[in-house]
VOVO-138793 format. One line per field, with one value per residue (C-alpha): residue number from 1; residue in three letters; x, y, z. Coordinates in nm, 4 decimals, padded with zeros to 6 digits, always signed. Each point is the difference from the previous one (the first is absolute). Layout:
BEGIN
mivex: NUM, ...;
kolza: ALA, ...;
x: X, ...;
y: Y, ...;
z: Z, ...;
This chain:
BEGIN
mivex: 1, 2, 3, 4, 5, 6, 7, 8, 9, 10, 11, 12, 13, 14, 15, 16, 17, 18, 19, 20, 21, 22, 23, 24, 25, 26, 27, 28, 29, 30, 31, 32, 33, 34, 35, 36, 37, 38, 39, 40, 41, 42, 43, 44, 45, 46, 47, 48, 49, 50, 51, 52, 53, 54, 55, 56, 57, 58, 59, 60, 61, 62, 63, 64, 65, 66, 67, 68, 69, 70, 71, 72, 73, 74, 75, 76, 77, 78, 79, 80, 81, 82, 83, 84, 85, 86, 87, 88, 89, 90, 91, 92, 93, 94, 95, 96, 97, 98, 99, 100, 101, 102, 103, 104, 105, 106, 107, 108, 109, 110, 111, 112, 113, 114, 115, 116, 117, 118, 119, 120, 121, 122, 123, 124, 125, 126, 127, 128, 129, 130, 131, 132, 133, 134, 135, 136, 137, 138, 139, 140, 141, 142, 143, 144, 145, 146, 147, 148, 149, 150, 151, 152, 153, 154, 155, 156, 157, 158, 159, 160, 161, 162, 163, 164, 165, 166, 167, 168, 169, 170, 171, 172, 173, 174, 175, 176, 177, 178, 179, 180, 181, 182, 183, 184, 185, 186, 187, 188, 189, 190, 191, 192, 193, 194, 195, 196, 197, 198, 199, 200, 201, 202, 203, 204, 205, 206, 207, 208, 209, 210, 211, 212, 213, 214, 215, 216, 217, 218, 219, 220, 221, 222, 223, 224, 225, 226, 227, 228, 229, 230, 231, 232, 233, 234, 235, 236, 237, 238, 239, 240, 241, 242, 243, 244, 245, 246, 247, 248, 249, 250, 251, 252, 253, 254, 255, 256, 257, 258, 259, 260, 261, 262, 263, 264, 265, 266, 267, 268, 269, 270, 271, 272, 273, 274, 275, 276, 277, 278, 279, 280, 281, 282, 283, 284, 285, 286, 287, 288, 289, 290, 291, 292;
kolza: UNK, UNK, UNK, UNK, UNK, UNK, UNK, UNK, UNK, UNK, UNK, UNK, UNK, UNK, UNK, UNK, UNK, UNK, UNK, UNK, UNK, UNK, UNK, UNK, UNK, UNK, UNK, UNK, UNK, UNK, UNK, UNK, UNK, UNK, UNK, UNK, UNK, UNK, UNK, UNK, UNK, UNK, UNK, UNK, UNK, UNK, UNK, UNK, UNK, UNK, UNK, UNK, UNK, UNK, UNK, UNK, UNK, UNK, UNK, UNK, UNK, UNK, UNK, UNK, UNK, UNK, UNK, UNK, UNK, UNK, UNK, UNK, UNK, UNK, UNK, UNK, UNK, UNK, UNK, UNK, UNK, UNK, UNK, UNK, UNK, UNK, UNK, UNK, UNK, UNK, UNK, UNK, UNK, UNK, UNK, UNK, UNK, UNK, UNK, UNK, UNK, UNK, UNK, UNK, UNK, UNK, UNK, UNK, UNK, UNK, UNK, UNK, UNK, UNK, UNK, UNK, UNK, UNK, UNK, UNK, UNK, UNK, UNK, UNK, UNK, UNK, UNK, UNK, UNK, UNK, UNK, UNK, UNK, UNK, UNK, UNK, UNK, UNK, UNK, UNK, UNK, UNK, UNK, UNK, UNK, UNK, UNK, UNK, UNK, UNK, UNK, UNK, UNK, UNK, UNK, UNK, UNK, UNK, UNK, UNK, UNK, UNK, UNK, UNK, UNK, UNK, UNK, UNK, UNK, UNK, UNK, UNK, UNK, UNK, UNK, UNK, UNK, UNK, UNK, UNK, UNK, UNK, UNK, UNK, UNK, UNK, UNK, UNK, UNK, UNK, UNK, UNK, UNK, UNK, UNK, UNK, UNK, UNK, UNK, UNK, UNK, UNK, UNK, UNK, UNK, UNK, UNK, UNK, UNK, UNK, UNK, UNK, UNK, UNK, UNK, UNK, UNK, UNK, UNK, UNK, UNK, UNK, UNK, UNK, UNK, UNK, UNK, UNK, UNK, UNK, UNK, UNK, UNK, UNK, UNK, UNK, UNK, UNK, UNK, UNK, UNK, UNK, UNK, UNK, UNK, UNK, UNK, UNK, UNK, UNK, UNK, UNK, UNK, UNK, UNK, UNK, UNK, UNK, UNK, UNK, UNK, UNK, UNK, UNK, UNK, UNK, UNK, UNK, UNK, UNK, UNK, UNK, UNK, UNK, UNK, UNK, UNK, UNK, UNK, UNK, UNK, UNK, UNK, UNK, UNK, UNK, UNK, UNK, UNK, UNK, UNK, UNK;
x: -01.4701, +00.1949, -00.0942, +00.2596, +00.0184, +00.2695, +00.0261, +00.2636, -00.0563, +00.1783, -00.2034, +00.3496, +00.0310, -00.2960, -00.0639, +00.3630, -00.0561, -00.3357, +00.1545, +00.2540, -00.2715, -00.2286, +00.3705, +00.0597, -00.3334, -00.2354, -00.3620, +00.0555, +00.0830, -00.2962, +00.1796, -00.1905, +00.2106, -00.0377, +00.2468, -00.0189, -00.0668, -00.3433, -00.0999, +00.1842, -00.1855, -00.3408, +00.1402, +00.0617, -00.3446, -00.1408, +00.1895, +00.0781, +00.3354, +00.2237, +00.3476, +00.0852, +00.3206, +00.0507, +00.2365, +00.1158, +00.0449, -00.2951, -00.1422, -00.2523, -00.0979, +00.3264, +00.0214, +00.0992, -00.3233, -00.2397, +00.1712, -00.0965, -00.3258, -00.0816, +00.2165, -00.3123, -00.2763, +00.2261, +00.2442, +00.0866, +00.0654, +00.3415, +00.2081, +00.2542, +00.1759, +00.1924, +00.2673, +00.2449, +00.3009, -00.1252, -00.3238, +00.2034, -00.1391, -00.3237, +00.1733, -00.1168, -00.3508, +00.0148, +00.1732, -00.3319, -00.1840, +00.2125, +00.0451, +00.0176, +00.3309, +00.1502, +00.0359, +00.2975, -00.1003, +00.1019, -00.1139, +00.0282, -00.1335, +00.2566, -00.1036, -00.3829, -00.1099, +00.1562, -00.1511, -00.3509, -00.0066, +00.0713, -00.3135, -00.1766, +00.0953, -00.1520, -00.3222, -00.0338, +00.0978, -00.2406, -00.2909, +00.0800, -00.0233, -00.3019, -00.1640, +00.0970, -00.3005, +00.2235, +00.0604, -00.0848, -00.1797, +00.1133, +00.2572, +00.2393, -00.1900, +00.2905, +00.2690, +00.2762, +00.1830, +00.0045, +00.0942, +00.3148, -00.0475, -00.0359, +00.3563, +00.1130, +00.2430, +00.2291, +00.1977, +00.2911, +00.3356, +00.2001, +00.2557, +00.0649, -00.0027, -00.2319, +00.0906, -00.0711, -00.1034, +00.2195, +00.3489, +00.1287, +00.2944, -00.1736, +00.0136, -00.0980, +00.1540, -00.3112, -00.0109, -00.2030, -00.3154, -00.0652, +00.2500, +00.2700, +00.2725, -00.1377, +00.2376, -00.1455, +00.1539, -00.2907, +00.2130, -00.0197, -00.3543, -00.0601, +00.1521, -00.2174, -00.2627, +00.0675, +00.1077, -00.3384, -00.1904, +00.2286, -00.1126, -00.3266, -00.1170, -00.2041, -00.2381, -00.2776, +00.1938, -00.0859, +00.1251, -00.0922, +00.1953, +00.2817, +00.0126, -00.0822, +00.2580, +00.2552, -00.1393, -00.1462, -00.3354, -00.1292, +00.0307, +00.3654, +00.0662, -00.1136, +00.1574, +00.3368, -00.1098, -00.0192, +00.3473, +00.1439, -00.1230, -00.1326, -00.3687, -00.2542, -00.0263, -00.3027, +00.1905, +00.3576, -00.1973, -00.1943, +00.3092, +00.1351, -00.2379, -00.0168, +00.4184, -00.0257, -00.3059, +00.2261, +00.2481, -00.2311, -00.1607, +00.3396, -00.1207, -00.2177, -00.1958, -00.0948, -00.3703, -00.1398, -00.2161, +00.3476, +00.1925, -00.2670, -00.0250, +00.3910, +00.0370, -00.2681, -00.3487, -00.2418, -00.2433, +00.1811, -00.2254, +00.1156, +00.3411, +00.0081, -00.1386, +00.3021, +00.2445, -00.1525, +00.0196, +00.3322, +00.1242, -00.2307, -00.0507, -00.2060, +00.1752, -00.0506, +00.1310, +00.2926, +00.1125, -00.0612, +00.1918, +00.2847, +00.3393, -00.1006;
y: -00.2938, +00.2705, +00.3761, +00.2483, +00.3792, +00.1676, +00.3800, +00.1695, +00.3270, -00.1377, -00.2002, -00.2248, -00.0329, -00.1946, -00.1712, -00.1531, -00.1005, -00.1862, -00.1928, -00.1269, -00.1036, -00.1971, -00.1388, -00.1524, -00.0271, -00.0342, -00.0220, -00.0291, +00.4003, +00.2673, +00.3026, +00.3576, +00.3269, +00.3931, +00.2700, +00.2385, -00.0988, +00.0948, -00.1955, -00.3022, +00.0894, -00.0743, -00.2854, -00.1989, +00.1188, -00.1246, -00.3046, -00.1136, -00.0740, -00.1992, +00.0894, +00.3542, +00.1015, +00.3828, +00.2739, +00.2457, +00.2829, +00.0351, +00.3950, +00.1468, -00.2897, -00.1525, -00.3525, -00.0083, +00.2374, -00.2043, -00.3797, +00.2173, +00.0219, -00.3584, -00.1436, +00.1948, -00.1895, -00.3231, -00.0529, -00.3928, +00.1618, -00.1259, +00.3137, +00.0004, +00.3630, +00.0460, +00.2748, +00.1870, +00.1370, +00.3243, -00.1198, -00.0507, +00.3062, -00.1603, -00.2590, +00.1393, -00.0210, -00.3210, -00.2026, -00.0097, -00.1891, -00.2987, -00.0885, -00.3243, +00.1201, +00.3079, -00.1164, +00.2414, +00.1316, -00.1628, -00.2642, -00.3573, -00.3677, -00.1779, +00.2839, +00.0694, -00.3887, -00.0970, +00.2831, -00.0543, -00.4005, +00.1576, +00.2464, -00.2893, -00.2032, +00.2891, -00.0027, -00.3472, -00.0146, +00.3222, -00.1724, -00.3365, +00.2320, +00.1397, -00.2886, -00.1226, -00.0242, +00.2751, +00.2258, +00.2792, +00.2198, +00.0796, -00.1770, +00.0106, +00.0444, +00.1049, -00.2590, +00.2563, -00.0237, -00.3819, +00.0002, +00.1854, +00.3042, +00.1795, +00.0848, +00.3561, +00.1297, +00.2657, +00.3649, +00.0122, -00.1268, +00.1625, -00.1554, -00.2547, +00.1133, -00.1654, -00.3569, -00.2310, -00.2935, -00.1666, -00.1664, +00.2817, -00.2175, -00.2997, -00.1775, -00.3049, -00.1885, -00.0381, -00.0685, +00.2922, +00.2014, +00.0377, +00.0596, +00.1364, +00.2678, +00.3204, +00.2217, +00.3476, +00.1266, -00.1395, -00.3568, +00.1145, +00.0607, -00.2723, -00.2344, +00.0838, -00.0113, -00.3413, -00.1148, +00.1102, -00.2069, -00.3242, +00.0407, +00.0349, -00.1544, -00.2889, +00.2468, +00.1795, +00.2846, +00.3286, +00.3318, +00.1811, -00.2769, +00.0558, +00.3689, +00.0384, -00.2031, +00.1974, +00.2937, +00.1473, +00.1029, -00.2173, +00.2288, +00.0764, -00.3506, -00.1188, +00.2838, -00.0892, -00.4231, +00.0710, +00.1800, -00.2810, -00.3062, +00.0876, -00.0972, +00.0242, -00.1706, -00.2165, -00.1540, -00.0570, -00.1830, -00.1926, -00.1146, -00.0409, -00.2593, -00.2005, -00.0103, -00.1307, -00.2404, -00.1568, -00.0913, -00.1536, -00.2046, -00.1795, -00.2223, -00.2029, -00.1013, +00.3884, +00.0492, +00.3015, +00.1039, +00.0347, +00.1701, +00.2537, +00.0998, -00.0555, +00.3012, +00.2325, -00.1390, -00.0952, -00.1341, -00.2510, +00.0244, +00.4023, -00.1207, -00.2443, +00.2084, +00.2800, -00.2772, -00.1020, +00.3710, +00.0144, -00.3215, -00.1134, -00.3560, -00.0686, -00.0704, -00.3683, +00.0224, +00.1496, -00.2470, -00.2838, +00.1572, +00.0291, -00.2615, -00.2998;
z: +00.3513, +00.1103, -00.0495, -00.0576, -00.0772, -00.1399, +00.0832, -00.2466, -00.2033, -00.3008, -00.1825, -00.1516, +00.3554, +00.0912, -00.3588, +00.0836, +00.3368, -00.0668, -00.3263, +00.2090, +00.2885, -00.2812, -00.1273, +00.3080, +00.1764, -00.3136, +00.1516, +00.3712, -00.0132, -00.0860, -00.0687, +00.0622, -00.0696, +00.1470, -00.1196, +00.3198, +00.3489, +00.0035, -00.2061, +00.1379, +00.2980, -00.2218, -00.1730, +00.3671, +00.1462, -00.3044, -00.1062, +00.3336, -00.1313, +00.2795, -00.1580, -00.1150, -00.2172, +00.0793, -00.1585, +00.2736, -00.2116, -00.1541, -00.0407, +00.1589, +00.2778, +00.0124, +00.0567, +00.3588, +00.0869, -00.1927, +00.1983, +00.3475, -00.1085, -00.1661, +00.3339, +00.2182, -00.1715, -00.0986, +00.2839, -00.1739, -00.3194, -00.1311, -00.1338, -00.2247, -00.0766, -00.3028, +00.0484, -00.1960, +00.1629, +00.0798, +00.1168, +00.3436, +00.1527, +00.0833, +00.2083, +00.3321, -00.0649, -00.2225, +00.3184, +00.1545, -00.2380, +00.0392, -00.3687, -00.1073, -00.2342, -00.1884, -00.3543, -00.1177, -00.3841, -00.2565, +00.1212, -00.1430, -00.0027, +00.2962, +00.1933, -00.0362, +00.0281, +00.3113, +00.1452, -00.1673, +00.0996, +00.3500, -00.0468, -00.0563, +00.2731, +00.2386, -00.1758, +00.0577, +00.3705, +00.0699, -00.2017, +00.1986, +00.3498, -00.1451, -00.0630, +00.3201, +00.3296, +00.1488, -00.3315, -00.1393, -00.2988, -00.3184, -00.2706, +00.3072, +00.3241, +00.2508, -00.0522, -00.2084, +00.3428, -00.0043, -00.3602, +00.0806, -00.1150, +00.3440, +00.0104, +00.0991, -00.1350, +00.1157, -00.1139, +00.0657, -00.1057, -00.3165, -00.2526, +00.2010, +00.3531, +00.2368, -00.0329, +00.3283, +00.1008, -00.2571, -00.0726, -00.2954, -00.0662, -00.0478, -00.3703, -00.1760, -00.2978, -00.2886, -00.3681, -00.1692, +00.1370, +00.2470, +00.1975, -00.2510, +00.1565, -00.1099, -00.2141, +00.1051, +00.3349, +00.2053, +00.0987, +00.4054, -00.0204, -00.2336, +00.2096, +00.3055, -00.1670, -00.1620, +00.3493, +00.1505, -00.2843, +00.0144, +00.4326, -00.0888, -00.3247, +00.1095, +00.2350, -00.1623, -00.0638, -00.1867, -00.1408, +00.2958, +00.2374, -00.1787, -00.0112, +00.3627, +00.0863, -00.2186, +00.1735, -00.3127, -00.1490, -00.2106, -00.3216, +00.0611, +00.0745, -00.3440, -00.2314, +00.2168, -00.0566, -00.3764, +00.0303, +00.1780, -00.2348, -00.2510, +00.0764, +00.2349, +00.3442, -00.0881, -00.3166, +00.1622, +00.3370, -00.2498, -00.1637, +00.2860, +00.1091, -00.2851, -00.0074, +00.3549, -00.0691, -00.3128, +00.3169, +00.1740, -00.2678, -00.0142, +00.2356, -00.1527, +00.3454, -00.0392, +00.0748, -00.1877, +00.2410, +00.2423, -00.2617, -00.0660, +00.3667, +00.0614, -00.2754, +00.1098, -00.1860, +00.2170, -00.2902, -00.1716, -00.3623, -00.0006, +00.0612, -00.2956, -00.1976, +00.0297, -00.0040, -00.3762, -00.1145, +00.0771, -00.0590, -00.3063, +00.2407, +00.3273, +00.2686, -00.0062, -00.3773, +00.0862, +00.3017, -00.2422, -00.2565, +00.2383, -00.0280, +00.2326;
C-alpha cells in the first residue's frame, strides 16, 4: 500500500488526480487530499504519507514553503510539484528540495504514471534500507539519496544557453515517441538533450542528473523539456527504455534479468511491469511473439 497526498486548492484538481491514481493503481494507492500547504503539512505528520503530489501555487502557504517544511521532518519523502507556467518564480527555492518531477498543468495519463510507478519505486527501495540491520526510522528512514532523488539541481542557463557536456548535433533515426524531431524551435536543445539521455539511459539517471548536466535548474529544465517533446523527462526515459529493451529482446538467448539492467532497471519485476503497461505483453510475451 502506498500513501499519497495530494495538495491542490482546487478541489477538480485533486478529485481528478486521485480518479486517475485508483484507475491505474486501484487499491495499492490510499489517496489523502489538503487544499493549502498547511494543511498538507498535517496531512503528512498525520498520515505518514511516503509520496506527496504538491501544487506550487497554492495561496497563502504556497506549495514550495509547505515541501521545505514536510522535507525537515520527512527528508525520504518523494515530491512531486505540479506547476503552471507562471509558477516559475519559485524555482530558486524549489531546486533545493530535489523533486522527484515537475508535472506541468494540464497534466495527463502518459505523463503522471510513469512518474508515479517511479514514486513508488523510491518508497520501496527506502522501506527496503529501512528495514535493513543498517537502516533507518520512518516510511523511508534515510535512503531518498540512494533512491535517486538526491540530485541537485542548478540555476542557471536560459532559452537554451548553457548546454555542455554533450554532442548538440547528435541525432538518431526512431519510429514515433520518443524520440520524434520536435517542431517548436527547441531542435538544438532538444538534440542535446536527447544526446545526453541516449549516453546515459541505462544508469540510474534522474531529473536532477539531467538538468545539472544541461547546466540548468531543475524547474527550468522541465518547463524547457516539455517545450522540447512534448512530455516530461520521466515518461520520454521510460519510453525510451522499453524502445531499447524491444531491441534487445530480438535475441531470443535474451535473459530478462540482463535486459532490465542493460536499460537502466535494476529490479527486474519493476521492469516487467513498465514494459506490460506500455506494451500490453511481458517481456517474455513479447520475445516469443517475435518472427523466429
Amino acid at each position: 500500500m502506498y500513501r499519497v497526498l495530494i495538495a491542490d486548492d482546487e478541489e477538480i484538481e485533486r478529485l481528478s488526480f486521485s480518479r486517475k491514481l485508483k484507475k491505474y493503481f486501484g487499491e495499492s494507492c490510499e489517496v489523502f487530499h489538503a487544499e493549502n500547504g498547511m494543511q498538507a503539512i498535517l496531512a503528512v505528520d498525520k498520515n505518514d504519507t511516503p509520496i506527496v503530489i504538491m501544487d506550487i501555487g497554492m495561496p497563502g502557504m504556497n506549495g514550495v514553503e509547505a515541501a521545505e517544511w514536510i522535507r525537515k521532518s520527512h527528508p525520504d519523502c518523494v515530491i512531486i510539484f505540479l506547476t503552471a507556467y507562471d509558477d516559475f518564480s519559485y524555482a530558486k527555492r524549489a531546486v533545493s528540495l530535489h523533486a522527484l518531477e515537475y508535472l506541468l498543468k494540464p497534466c495527463d495519463d502518459e505523463e503522471l504514471i510513469p512518474v508515479m510507478e517511479e514514486a513508488m519505486r523510491q518508497v520501496d527501495l527506502c522501506r527496503r534500507k529501512a528495514e535493513s540491520p543498517a537502516g533507518g526510522a520512518g516510511f523511508a528512514g534515510s535512503g531518498f539519496a540512494a533512491a535517486g532523488g538526491g540530485g541537485r539541481g542548478r540555476e542557471g542557463g536560459r532559452d537554451g544557453e548553457g548546454i555542455r557536456g554533450t554532442d548538440a548535433g547528435t541525432s538518431w533515426d526512431a519510429e514515433g515517441d520518443p524520440e520524434q524531431e520536435p517542431e517548436n524551435g527547441y531542435s538544438r536543445v532538444a538534440a542535446a538533450i536527447r544526446a545526453y539521455v541516449r549516453e546515459n539511459y541505462s544508469r540510474d539517471i534522474s531529473m536532477q542528473d539531467a538538468a545539472r548536466a544541461m547546466n540548468y535548474s531543475e524547474v527550468y529544465f522541465c518547463r524547457l523539456f516539455k517545450q522540447c517533446f512534448d512530455q516530461n523527462f520521466t515518461a520520454y526515459l521510460t519510453h525510451l527504455r522499453v524502445k531499447e529493451a524491444k531491441k534487445l529482446l530480438e535475441d531470443p538467448r535474451a535473459n530478462i534479468k540482463d535486459v532490465s539492467r542493460s536499460v537502466g532497471y535494476s529490479d527486474s519485476k519493476y521492469f516487467s511491469k513498465i514494459f506490460k503497461r506500455i506494451t500490453g505483453q511481458l517481456p517474455s510475451e513479447y520475445r516469443d511473439g517475435l518472427p523466429s
